[in-house]
C-alpha positions in Angstrom: 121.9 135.1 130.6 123.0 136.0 126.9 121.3 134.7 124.2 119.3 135.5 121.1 116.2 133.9 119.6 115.9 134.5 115.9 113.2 132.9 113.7 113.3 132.4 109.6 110.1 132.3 107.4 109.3 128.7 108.7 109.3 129.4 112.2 112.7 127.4 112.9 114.6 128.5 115.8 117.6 130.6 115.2 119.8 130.5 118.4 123.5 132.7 119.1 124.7 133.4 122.4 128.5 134.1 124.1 129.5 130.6 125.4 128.3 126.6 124.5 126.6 126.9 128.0 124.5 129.7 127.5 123.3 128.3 124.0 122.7 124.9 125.6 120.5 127.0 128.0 118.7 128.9 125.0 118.1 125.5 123.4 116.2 124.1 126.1 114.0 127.3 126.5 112.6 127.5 123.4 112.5 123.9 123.0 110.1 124.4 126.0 108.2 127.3 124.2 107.8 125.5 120.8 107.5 121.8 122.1 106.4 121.9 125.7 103.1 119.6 125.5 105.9 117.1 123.8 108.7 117.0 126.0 106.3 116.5 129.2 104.7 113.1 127.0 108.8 112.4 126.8 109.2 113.1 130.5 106.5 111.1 131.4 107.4 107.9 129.1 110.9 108.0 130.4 109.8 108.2 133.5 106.9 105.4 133.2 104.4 107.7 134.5 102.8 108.3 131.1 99.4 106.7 132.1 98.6 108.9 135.0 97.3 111.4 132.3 96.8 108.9 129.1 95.4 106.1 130.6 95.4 102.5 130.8 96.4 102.2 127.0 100.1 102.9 127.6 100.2 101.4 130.8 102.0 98.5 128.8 104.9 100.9 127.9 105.4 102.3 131.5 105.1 98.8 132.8 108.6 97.8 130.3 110.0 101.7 131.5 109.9 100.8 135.0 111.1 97.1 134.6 113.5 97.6 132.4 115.0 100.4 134.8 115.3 103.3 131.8 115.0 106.4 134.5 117.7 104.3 136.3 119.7 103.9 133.9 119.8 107.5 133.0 120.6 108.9 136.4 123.5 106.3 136.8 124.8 107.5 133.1 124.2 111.0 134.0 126.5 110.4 137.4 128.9 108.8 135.5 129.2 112.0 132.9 130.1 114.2 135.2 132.3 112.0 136.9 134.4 111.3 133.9 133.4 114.5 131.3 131.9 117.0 133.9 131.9 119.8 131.2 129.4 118.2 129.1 127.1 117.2 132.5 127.3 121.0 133.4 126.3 121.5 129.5 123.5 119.1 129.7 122.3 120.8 133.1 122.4 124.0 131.3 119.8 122.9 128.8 117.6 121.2 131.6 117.5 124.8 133.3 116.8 126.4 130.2 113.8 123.7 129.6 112.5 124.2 133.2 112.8 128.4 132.6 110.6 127.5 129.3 108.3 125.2 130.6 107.5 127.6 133.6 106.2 130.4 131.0 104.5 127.9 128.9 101.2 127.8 127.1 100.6 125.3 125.7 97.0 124.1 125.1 97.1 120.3 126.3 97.8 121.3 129.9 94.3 122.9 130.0 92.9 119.8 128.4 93.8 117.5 130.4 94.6 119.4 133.9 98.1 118.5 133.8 100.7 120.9 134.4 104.7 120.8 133.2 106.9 118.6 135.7 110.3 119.5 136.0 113.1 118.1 134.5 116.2 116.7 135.8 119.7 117.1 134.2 119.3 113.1 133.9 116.5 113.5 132.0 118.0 114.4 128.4 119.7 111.0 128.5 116.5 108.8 129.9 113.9 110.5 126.7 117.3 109.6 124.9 116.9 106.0 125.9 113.3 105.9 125.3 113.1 106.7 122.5 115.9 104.0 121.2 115.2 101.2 123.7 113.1 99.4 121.3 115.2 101.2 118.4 117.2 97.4 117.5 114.2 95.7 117.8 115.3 93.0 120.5 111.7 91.7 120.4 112.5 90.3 117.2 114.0 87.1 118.9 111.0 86.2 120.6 109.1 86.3 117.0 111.9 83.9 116.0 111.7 81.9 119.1 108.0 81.8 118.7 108.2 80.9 114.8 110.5 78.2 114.8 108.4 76.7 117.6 105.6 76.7 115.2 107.8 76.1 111.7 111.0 74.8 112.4 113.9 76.0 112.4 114.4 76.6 108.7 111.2 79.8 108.9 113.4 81.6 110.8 115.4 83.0 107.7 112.0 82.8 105.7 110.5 85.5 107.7 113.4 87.4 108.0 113.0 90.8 106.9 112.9 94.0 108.1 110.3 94.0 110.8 107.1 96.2 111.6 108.7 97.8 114.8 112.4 98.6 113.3 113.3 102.2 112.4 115.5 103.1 109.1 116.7 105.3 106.7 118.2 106.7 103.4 121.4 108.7 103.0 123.8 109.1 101.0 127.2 110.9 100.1 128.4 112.0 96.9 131.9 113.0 96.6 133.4 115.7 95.0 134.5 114.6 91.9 130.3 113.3 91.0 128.9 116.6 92.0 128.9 119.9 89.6 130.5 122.1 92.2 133.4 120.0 93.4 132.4 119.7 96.4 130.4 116.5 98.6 126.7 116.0 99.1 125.2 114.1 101.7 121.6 113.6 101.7 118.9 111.5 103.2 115.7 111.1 104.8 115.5 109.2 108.7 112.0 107.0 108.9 110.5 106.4 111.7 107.0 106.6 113.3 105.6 109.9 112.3 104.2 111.9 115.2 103.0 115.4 115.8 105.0 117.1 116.7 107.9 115.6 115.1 110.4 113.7 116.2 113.1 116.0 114.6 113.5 119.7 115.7 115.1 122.0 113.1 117.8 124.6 114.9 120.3 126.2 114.2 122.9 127.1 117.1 125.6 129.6 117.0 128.5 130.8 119.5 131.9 131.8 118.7 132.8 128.3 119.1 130.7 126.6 117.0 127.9 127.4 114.5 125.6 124.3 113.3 122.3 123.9 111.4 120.9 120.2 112.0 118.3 117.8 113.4 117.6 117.7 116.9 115.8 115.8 119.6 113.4 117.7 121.3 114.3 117.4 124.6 118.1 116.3 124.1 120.8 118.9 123.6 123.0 119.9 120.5 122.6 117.9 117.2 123.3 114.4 117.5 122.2 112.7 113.8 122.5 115.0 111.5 124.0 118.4 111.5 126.0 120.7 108.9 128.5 123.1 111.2 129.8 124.9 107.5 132.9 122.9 106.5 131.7 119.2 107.3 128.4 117.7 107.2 127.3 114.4 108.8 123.9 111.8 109.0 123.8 108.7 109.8 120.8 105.8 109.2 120.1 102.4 111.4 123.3 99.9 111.4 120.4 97.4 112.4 123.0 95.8 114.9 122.7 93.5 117.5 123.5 95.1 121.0 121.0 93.9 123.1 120.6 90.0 124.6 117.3 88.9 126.2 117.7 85.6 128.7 115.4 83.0 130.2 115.3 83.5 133.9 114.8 80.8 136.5 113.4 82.7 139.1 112.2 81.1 142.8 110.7 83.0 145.8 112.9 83.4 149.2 112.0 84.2 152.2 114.9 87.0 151.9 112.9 88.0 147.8 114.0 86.9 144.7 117.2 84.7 143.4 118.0 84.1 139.8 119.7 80.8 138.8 123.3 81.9 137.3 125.4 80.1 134.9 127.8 78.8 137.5 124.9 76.5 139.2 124.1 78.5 142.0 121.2 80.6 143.1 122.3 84.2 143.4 120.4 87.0 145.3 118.6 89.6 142.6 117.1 92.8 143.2 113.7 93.4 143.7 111.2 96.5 144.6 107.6 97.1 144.0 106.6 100.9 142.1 102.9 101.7 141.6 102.0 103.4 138.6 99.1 105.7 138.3 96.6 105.5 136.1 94.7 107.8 135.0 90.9 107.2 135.3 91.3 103.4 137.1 93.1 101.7 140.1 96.8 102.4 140.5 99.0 99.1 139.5 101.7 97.8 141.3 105.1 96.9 138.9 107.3 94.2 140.8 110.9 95.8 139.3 113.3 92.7 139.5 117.1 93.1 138.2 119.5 89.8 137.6 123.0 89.8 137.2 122.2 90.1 133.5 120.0 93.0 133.8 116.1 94.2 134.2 113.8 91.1 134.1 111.5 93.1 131.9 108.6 90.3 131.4 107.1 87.0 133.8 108.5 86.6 136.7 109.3 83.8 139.6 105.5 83.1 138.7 105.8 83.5 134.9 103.9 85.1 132.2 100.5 86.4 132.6 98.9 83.3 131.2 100.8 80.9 134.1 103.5 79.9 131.6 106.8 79.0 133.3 108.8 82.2 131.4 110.5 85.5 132.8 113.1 87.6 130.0 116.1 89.8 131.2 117.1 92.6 129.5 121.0 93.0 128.5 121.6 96.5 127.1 124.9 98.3 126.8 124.1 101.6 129.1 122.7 99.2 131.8 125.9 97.8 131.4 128.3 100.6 131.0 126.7 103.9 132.2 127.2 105.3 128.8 124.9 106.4 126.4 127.0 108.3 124.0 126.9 111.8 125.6 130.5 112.7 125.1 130.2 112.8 121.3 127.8 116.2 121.6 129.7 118.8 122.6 133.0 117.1 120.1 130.2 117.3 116.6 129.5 120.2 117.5 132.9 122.0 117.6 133.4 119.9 114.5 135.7 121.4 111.6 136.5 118.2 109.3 135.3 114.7 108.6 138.4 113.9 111.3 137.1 116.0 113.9 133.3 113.7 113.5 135.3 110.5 113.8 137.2 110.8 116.6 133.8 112.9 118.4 131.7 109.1 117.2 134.4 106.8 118.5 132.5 108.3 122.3 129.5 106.8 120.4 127.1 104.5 122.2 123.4 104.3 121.4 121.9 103.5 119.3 124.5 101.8 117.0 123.9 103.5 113.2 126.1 103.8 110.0 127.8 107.4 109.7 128.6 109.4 106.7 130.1 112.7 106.3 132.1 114.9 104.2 134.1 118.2 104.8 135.1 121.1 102.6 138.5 119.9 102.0 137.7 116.6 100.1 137.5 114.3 103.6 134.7 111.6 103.7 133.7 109.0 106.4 131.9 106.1 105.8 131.8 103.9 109.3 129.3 102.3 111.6 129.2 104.2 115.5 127.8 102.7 118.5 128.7 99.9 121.0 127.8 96.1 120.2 128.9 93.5 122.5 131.2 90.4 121.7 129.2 87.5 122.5 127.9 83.9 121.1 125.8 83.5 118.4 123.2 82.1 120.1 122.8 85.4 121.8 122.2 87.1 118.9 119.2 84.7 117.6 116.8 84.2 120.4 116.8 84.4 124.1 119.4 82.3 126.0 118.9 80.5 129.1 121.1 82.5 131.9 121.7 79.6 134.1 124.0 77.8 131.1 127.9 78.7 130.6 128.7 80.8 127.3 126.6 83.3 126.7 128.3 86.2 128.6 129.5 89.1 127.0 132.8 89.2 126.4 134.1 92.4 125.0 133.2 95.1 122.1 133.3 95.0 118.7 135.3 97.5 116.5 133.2 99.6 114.6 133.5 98.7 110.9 134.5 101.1 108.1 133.6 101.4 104.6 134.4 103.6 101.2 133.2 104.7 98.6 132.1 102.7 95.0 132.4 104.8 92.0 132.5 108.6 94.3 129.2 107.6 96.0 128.2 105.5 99.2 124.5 104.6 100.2 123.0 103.3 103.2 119.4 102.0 103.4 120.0 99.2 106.4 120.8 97.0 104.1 123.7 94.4 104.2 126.9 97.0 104.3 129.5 98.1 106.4 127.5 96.8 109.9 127.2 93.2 108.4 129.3 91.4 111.4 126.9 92.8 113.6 123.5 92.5 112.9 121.2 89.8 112.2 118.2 91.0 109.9 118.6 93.9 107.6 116.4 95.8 105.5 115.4 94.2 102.1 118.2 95.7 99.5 115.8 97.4 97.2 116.2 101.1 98.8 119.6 101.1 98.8 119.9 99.6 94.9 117.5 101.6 93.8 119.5 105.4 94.8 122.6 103.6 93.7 121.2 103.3 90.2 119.1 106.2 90.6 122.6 107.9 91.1 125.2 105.5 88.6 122.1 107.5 85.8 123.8 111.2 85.8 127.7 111.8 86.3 127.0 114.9 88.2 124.6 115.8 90.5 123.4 119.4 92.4 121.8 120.0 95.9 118.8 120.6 94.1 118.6 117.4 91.9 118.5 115.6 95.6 115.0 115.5 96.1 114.3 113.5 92.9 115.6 111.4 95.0 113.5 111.3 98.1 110.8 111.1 96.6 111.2 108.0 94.0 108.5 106.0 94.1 109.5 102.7 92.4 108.4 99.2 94.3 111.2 96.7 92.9 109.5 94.3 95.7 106.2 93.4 93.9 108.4 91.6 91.4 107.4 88.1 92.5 103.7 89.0 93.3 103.7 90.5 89.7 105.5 87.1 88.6 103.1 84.9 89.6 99.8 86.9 88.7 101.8 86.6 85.1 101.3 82.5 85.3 97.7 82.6 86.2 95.5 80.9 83.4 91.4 80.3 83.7 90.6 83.5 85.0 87.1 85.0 85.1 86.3 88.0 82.9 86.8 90.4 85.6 90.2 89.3 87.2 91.9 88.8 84.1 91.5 91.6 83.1 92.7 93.2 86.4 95.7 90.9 85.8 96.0 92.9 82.0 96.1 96.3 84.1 98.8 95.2 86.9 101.1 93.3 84.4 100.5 97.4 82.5 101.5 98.9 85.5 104.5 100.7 86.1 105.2 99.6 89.6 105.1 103.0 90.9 103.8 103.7 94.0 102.2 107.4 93.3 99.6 108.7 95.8 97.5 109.6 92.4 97.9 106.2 90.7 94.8 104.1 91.0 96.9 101.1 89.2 98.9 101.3 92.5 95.7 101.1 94.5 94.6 97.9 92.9 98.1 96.4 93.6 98.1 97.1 96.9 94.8 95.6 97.1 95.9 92.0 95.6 99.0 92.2 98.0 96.4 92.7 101.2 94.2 89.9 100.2 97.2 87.8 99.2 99.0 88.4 102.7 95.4 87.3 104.6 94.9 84.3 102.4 98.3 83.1 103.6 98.4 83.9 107.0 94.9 82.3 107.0 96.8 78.6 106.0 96.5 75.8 107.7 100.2 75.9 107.7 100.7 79.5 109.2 97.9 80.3 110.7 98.8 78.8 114.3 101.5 81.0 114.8 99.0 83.7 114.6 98.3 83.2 119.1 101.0 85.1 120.2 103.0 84.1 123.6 101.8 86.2 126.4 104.6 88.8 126.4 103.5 92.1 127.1 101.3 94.1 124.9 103.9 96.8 124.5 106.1 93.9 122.6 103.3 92.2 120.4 103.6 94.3 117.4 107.2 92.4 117.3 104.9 89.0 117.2 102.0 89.8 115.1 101.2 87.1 112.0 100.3 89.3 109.7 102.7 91.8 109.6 105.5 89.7 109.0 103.9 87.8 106.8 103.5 91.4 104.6 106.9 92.3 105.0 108.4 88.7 104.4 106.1 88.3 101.6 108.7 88.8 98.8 110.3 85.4 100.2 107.1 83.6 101.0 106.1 83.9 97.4 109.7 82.8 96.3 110.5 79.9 98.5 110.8 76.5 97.4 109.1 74.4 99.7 106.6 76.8 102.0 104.9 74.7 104.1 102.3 72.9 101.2 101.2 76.4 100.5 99.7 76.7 96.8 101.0 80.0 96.6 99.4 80.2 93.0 96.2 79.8 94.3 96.7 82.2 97.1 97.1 84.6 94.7 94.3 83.4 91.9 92.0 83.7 95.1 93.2 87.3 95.9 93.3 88.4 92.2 89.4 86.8 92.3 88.2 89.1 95.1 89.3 92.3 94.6 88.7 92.1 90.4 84.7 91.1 92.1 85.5 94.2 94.6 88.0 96.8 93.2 89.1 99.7 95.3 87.3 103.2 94.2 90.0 105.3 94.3 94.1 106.0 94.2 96.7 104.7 96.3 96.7 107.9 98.4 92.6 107.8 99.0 93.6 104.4 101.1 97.3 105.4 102.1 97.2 108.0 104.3 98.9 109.7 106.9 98.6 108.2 110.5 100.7 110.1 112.9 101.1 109.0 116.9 99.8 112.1 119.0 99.3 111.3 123.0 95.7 113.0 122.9 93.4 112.8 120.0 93.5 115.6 117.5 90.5 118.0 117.6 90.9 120.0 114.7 89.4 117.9 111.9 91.4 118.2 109.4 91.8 115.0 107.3 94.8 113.1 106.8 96.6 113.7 103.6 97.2 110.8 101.2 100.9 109.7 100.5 103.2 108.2 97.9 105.3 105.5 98.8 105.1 102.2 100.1 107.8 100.1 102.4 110.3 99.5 99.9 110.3 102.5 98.1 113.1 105.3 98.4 109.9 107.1 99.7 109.3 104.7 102.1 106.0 105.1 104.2 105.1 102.2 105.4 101.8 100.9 106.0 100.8 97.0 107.1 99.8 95.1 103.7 96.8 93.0 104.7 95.7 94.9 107.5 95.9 98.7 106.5 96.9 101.1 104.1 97.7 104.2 106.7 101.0 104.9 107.0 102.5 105.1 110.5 106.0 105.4 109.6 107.5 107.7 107.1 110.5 110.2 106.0 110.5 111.9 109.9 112.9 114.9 108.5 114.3 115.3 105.1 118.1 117.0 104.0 120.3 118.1 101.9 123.5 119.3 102.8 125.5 120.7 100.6 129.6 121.2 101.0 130.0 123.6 98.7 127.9 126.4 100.5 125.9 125.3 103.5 123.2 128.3 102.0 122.2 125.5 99.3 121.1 123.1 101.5 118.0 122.3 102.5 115.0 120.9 104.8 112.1 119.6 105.6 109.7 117.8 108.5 106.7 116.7 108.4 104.4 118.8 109.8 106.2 122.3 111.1 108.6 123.9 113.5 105.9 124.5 116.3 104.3 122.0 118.7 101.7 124.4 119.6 98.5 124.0 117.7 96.9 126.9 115.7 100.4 128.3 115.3 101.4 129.7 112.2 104.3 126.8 111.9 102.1 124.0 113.4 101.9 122.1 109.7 103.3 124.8 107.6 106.3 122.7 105.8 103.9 119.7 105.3 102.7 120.6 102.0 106.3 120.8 100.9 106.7 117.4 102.8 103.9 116.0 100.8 105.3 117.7 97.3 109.0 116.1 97.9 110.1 120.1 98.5 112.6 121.6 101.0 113.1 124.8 103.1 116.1 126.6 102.5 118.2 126.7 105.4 119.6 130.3 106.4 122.4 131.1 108.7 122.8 134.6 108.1 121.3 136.2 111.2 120.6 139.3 109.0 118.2 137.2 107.0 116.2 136.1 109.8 113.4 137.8 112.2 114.5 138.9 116.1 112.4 137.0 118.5 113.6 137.8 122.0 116.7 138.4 124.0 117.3 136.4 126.9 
């Protein structure tokens, strides 16, 4: 072995060794070191063994794991790599070993807690935490919430509640050319969002060899830099496409004496797979999981029997590395020998999973603007809701081409809005994001690494326009709630953790989302179908009702709903119950950790709201914490890598009570960023290895 571990003042790992294999290797060790307690939780859900230490509350996720066949899937994707790109399999192997050296030297203090001690990993492992942590990333629970609405509505609420749902990740970026930046050179710039978690989702690192040198964004657990990386001469990111790529299809299902047969579209009664896996659970009975595979893929809820509740229902699950064992692996080792924006799109055209919009720029003037990832060609119908599997037409019948986009006046923003991935999505984030850093950025002609995170942290709510609207047209008002109405109407629609305008706002917009999802009208759709737990947050009333309330409050005809009055009644109860405080007393932090935290440190409040550039989204109507949030913010900067900069959430360590467990959050929470070094002279020897 030959590697170096170097460390800056923020703890992030500083790696150089002789050859891409031996970094690979250092990668996984002190991934291991800094993340361990993390990438055993990752383990464990890829493998659908998580409750045998959490319990029976995440028994729902290793119940879809196991059904939907993701350690499966993995092993036949990892198979296929070195079959067809064996130098990047014997790469990924040489981060598992380096992982399983780490893990074995480990001391992390959640093992002691809970008894458990570090599994080993597999080289197919990398890819199965890679395809947990996207398998719900499109949001292919979203066509049951439209079956399930329209059966409720019609088909007219589908486009009514169409927004961008509770479970979807997203992003900002953007690029800035050349000729709109003071140094000549491109800017690209952005902030992922997803579910906030300790540790963080994103791993800062920088990895150096004399083929490559990169500073980026990894996955703990996964090799090289996948989303967003800076090698020195070109810089890329990318945000959610929001595509379509995955189908869901009713089964018919029947018992033989042989197992299982699924009705296929040609009329006859074909054989499927079937085995039974028992999951343990920690503190309860193990569970048996009947897995059951179609010729369209994992039946990944009912069965020949149905639902849980007895109703005649069981869903397959279509997804492209099921389909193709491919997940996108070969693009790693291409990004990061990267030299120009050329050298990125040819590496994404290997691109599988998820499917996002790309941007990067180079130090010669090249930029790319396209969308990477695989989406099938398909029907319509597909795309909407699930499809019955035993009717002709809805079989996939090739892939799309990714689209491509340029640039509007030397800039390009993505927000997963309607842009370059139109043709192949359904729902898409609301546009305000995305117009807002366009005008945010159309308001200076040139623009610095260190003007960027003016623009991370803009806190402007263009959505409560038509909440706003309609408080303007109330009339007869009591004392108290007109003149809350005064105050709002005063308001500068900014969503500032400080601002306890905001807090009253945000008050209204909660009572005004449980007075209508309290209707007559809407209120039946509020009893889920019995789909697994692990898919109800897809299905939940209220939450779609808060993030489609912009076009409930603007429709023409919704459902006899005296919209007016919902909000006359909402205005009414919080003017007779204001809240005490600020927006960030009530909107605070709530990140996902697998075991409760101990220390007792509060929460911190936040800025933000959904559709705000800072976008931290909490669940109007049913709470003001924020689960989701900026996971990573950065700046990279064309001109010289040495200006750009960084920042997670909490800190580079996984390992509570270290020094870097939550260093960088208070420059999270002030919209600051780390400066990112490269010069190994600048930076503090760790260890050789």
């Amino acid at each position: 072995m030959s590697a170096e571990t170097y460390r800056d003042a923020w703890g992030i790992p500083h790696l150089r060794a002789a050859t891409a294999g031996e970094l690979a290797r250092a990668q996984g060790r002190v991934t291991a070191r800094d993340r361990a307690w993390q990438l055993e939780v990752e383990r464990h859900r890829a493998q659908g063994t998580s409750a045998s230490f959490l319990g029976p509350g995440a028994l729902s996720w290793d119940r879809l794991a196991r059904r939907a066949r993701l350690a499966d899937t993995a092993r036949r994707c990892f198979a296929a790599l070195e079959d067809k790109d064996p130098e990047t399999a014997a790469w990924v192997r040489e981060y598992t070993d380096g992982v399983n050296e780490g893990l074995a030297a480990c001391d992390a203090p959640e093992f002691a807690r809970t008894g458990l001690a570090p599994g080993r990993w597999e080289p197919w492992t990398p890819l199965a935490v890679w395809l947990a942590t996207h398998i719900l990333f499109a949001g292919f629970p979203a066509k049951l919430w439209r079956e399930h609405i329209t059966a409720h509505l019609g088909p007219d609420a589908v486009a009514l509640f169409a927004t961008d749902g509770p479970g979807t990740a997203g992003s900002n970026g953007w690029l800035v050319s050349g000729g709109r930046t003071v140094t000549g050179h491109a800017i690209v710039a952005g902030d992922p969002h997803r579910f906030i978690e300790e540790p963080g989702v994103y791993q800062q690192i920088h990895l150096s060899c004399p083929e490559f040198d990169v500073v980026g964004l990894a996955v703990p657990g996964v090799p090289g830099i996948a989303h967003f990386g800076h090698t020195g001469t070109v810089a890329w990111a990318i945000t959610n496409a929001m595509a379509d790529y995955q189908d869901l299809y009713r089964e018919r299902l029947r018992r033989t004496g042989a197992g299982v047969e699924a009705l296929g579209p040609d009329g006859t009664w074909h054989r499927a797979a079937r085995h039974t896996e028992t999951i343990h659970v920690a503190g309860e009975d193990s569970v048996e999981v009947e897995v059951i595979e179609t010729d369209r893929g994992p039946v990944i809820a009912g069965g020949p029997e149905g639902l849980d509740d007895g109703t005649p229902a069981a869903l397959s699950l279509r997804y492209p590395p099921r389909v193709t064992a491919d997940l996108g692996f070969g693009a790693l080792l291409p990004l990061l020998r990267a030299r120009r924006v050329a050298d990125v799109d040819r590496a994404l055209d290997a691109w599988a999973e998820p499917v996002n919009v790309v941007q990067a720029a180079d130090t010669e003037g090249g930029l790319l603007h396209r969308v990477a990832g695989r989406v099938p060609v398909r029907a319509t119908a597909n795309r909407l809701r699930p499809v019955p599997a035993w009717e002709p037409g809805h079989a996939w019948t090739g892939w799309h081409t990714p689209p491509r986009a340029g640039l509007t006046d030397g800039v390009a923003v993505m927000a997963n809005q309607r842009g370059p991935a139109t043709p192949l999505g359904v729902e898409f984030a609301p546009p305000h994001r995305a117009d807002r850093i366009a005008a945010l950025l159309a308001g200076k002609e040139r623009w610095s690494a260190a003007d960027m995170p003016a623009l991370h942290t803009d806190t402007h709510l263009a959505s409560a326009g038509p909440l706003l609207d309609l408080v303007t047209a109330l009339d007869g008002l009591s004392p108290g709630a007109a003149a809350l109405r005064e105050r709002l109407l005063a308001w500068d629609r900014h969503m500032d953790a400080d601002s306890a305008d905001a807090a009253a706002y945000a008050a209204v917009r909660g009572a005004v989302v449980r007075h209508l999802a309290a209707h007559p009208a809407l209120a039946p759709a509020a009893v889920p179908p019995a789909y697994p737990e692990v898919l109800q947050p897809w299905l939940a009333l209220v939450p779609r009702i808060a993030y489609a309330l912009e076009h409930l409050l603007r429709a023409e005809d919704p459902y006899g709903i005296d919209r007016a009055e919902a909000v006359r009644a909402a205005l009414e109860e919080v003017a007779a119950e204001p809240p005490a405080g600020t927006w960030g007393d009530t909107h605070r932090l709530a990140p996902w950790r697998a075991l409760p935290d101990t220390s007792g440190s509060p929460e911190p409040g936040l800025s933000g709201d959904h559709d705000c550039v800072l976008c931290t989204s909490a669940v109007p109507g049913l709470t003001d914490r924020a689960a989701r949030g900026p996971a990573a913010r950065y700046v990279w900067d064309l001109a010289d890598r040495r200006r750009s900069g960084w920042v997670v959430p909490h800190g580079a360590s996984g390992v509570p009570g270290s020094p870097h467990h939550r260093d960088q959050q208070p420059l999270w929470l002030g919209g600051e960023l780390a400066p990112v070094v490269t010069d190994f002279d600048r930076l503090t020897k760790e260890s050789d290895d």
